[in-house]
C-alpha positions, 0 to 999 in steps of 0.5 A: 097480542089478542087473538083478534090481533094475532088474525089482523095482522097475520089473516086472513086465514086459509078456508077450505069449503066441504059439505060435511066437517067433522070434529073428533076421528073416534068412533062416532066421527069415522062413523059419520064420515064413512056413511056419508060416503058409503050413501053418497055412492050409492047415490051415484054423487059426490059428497066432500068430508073431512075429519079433523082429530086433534091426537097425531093420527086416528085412535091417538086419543081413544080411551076405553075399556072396552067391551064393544057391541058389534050391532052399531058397527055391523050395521056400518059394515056388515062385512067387517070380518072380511075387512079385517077389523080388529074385533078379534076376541069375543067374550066367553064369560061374565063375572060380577063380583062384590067385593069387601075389603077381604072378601068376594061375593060372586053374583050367580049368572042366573042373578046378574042384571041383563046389562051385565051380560056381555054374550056376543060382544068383543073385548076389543082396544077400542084405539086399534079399532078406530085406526081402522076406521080411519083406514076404511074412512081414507079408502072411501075418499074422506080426508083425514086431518090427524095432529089438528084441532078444532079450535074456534067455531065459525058462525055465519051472519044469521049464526048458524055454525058455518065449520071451525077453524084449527088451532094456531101453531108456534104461539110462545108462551107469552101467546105471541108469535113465534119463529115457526108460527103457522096461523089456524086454517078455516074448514068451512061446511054446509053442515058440521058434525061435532064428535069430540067425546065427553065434555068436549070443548066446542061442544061445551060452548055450542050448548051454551050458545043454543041453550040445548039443555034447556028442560034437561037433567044437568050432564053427569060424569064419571072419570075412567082410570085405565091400565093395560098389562101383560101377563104370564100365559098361564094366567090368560083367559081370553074372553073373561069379563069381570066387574066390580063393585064395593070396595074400596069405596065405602062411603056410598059413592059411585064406582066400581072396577072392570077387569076384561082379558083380551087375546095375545096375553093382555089384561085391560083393566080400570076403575070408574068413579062417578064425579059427584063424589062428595068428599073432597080428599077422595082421589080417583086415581088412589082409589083405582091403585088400591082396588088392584091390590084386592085379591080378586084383581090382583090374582090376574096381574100379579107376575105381569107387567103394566104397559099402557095407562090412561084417563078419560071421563065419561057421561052417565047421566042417561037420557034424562041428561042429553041435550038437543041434538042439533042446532042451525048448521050443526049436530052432536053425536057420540059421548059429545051429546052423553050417548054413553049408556053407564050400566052396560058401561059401552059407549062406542055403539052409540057413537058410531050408530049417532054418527051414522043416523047424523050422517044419513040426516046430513046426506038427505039435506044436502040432496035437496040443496039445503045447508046450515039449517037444522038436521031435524030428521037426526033426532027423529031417528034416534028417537026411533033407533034401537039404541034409544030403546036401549037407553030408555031402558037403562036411564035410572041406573047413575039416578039411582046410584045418587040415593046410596049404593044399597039403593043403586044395586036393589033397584038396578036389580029390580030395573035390570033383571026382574022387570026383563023377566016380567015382560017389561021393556023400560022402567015406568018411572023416570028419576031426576037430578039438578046438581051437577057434579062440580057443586058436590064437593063438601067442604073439607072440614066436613069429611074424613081425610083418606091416607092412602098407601105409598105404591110399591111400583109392582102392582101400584104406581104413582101419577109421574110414571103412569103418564110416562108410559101413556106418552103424553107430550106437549109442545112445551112452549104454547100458552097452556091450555088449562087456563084459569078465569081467576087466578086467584080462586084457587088458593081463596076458595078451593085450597081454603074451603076444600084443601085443594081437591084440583092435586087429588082429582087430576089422575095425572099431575097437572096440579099441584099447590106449591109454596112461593119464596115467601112461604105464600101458597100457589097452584102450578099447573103442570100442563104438559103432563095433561092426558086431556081427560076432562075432569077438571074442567068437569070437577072443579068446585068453582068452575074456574078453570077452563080446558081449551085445545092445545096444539094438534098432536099435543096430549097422550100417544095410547098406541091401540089402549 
């Protein structure tokens, strides 16, 4: 049974009218809903908003570092401290490091690039301070819909987007209707705001559909790879930053390490690798495992214990590679429209300050009787903000990387560090891409294959426990939510051409080439170990599989990460 046919017979669906649906409870979707509340009552008026988050309650699904700048969110609540948010620990000091195989090079304070400096930010867990969030949303009025996803975009006749409908529940595998079948619901807006992180599934239909990179950069990505420890007591610093760069990556591509000490005797710590990684036998998630075992990293955790993991990709293609903010009856803030700014590595400002100038957008249109137009007046305002003066700014940082690491560090230096002291404000030149990363991939008889060490499970670990301890869950019997255009590309194309890089990129497992009764090979798609981190969507050299919503509540718990 199609889904068109699951809807005839089982519809018509359920609809709910707002003013404003937002899709995404992260950062920038709470943003959005608590300014158009906080505006609506200062308006004397009322303004309907939901938000729909697919993880099973608000910051369920938040993955980041994260070292967070308090300027977007003073701005939403200037007051927070007395509210209680969980900014608890503020940076005390900076390090960048340059690591070789055996050996550290620590880049003086008078010498490290201004997006290096983290003076006056928050080493925070960027979940906890999206449950918060949620929170604050709730006692303002806006509901919140955790365990739903947004799972098909409704368009009305003139096809301007009208809301989205969640996702069906109680599908068997076979896609047909179970015994606990629940048919999706419609959540119906004037205006929708769509706050789904990187590479996000509706988004990433909504670009296609309005042709809103048409005259931009191709979206680049990158693929976080997180831990949290706990450590001894005597081993806490509070407040210390530390960045990496160099090993263990050595043929050029982009990547680097980050190290951040929270309070309570925690250390949250990861590595970055920038998917336009050329050399099909690279695993981002080994690559991550071996950069602990350098003595820079592993004299912090070593006697502690790891307590959280996940994945997430995130955008670091700049300015340069932002699509149209906003289409008839809709708009995209946050790391769903590539706010994320790769040299600070921070992205949670940007989100909540594009939900809030979205937000103000929406509440000003709705004031004069308009919907499902355009929301003109957000893009205008961030091309007014500070945050586009500060992604002006460090727009050339992944552009440059792409020409090589010494390339990528002299002029980040140059960009990020001499012109500040010369008095110039933004680079005068812009650099440009026109590869996205899928199409990187070399073939595999053209590279080096990389053995990697067998995990001791002390500081190292393997894929299987590290998605044990991320939570993830999955009813098991759904339709899998990685689907494939063509079954038969992975075995003809990508094991044949490229060995198969879908069992090496995935930091969780998901797939794995295995050998049918007749000794012919198959890919298995282990979906429930999916902690939905995009990357394959992002990655795969013939963009042949497709990340759809599986059922709210489904993927991993990060439990404050």
């Amino acid at each position: 049974m199609t889904p068109q046919e699951i809807l005839s017979q089982y519809g018509p669906r359920e609809a709910m009218e707002y003013d404003v649906v937002i899709v995404g409870g992260g950062p920038g979707g709470m943003a959005a809903a608590i300014r158009l509340k906080q505006l609506a009552a200062q308006q004397g008026r009322e303004i309907s908003v939901v938000v729909l988050e697919k993880g099973s309650e608000p910051g369920a699904h938040t993955l980041s570092g994260a070292v967070m700048d308090p300027t977007a969110i003073t701005e939403l609540f200037p007051n927070w401290r007395e509210l209680g948010a969980p900014l608890n620990q503020p940076v005390t000091a900076d390090q960048l490091l340059v690591l070789s195989e055996d050996g550290i090079a620590t880049t003086p304070e008078w010498l490290m690039p201004d997006c290096f400096h983290n003076a006056g930010n928050y080493v925070v867990r960027l979940g906890a301070v999206v449950k918060w969030l949620g929170e604050q949303a709730e006692a303002l009025g806006v509901e919140v819909f955790p365990g739903f996803t947004g799972a098909e975009v409704l368009y009305d006749a003139q096809g301007a987007v009208r809301g989205v409908a969640t996702g069906n529940v109680g599908l068997g595998k076979d896609g047909q209707p179970g015994d606990s079948f629940q048919l999706g619901m419609e959540l119906c807006g004037k205006y929708t705001i769509f706050a789904e992180g990187a590479r996000g599934h509706l988004g990433k239909q909504l670009i296609s559909r309005f042709k809103l990179d048409d005259g931009r950069d191709p979206a680049t990505f990158a693929l976080g790879i997180k831990e949290l420890w706990e450590i001894p007591a005597d081993k806490a610093q509070p407040g210390l930053v530390v960045h990496t760069s160099g090993w263990p990556i050595t043929d050029g591509s982009f990547g680097g390490g980050f190290l951040y000490h929270l309070e309570g005797n925690l250390v949250t710590l990861g590595y970055v690798l920038g998917l336009d990684y050329k050399n099909p036998w690279m695993s981002p998630f080994e690559e991550m495992q071996r950069w602990k075992t350098h003595h820079a990293i592993r004299s912090h955790i070593e006697g502690g214990k790891r307590i959280g993991y996940g994945a997430r990709a995130i955008n670091n293609g700049g300015l340069q590679s932002l699509p149209k903010l906003v289409f008839p009856g809709g708009a995209l803030i946050g790391c769903g429209a590539g706010m994320m700014n790769a040299a600070r590595i921070k992205g949670s400002h940007a989100a909540i300050k594009t939900g809030m100038l979205a937000a103000e957008a929406a509440a000003q249109a709705l004031a004069t009787g308009r919907s499902a137009d355009e929301l003109s007046a957000y893009p205008t305002a961030f091309e007014s903000s500070w945050l586009h003066a500060e992604l002006m700014r460090t727009r050339n940082f992944k552009p440059w990387f792409k020409k090589g690491t010494l390339v990528g560090t002299m002029m980040t230096g140059i960009e990020q560090w001499l012109m500040p002291k010369l008095g110039l404000k933004t680079p005068p030149w812009t650099l440009h891409g026109d590869k996205p990363d899928h199409a990187c991939l070399l073939p595999a008889d053209q590279c080096q294959p990389i053995v990697y060490p067998k995990p001791d499970g002390v500081i190292t670990f393997d894929r299987l426990s590290s998605v044990f301890i991320s939570s993830t869950n999955h009813e098991e019997n759904q339709p899998a939510h990685l689907t494939l255009k063509d079954a038969g590309v992975p075995v003809a194309v990508n094991l044949a051409k490229y060995a198969g890089p879908e069992g090496r990129y995935c930091p969780a497992g998901v797939y794995e080439f295995v050998k049918n009764d007749d000794g012919a090979d198959r890919l298995q798609i282990n979906a429930q170990n999916c902690v939905h981190c995009k990357t394959c969507d992002i990655k795969d050299p013939t963009q042949n599989i497709v990340w759809v919503t599986p059922e709210g509540g489904g993927g991993p718990n990060y439990a404050g990460m």
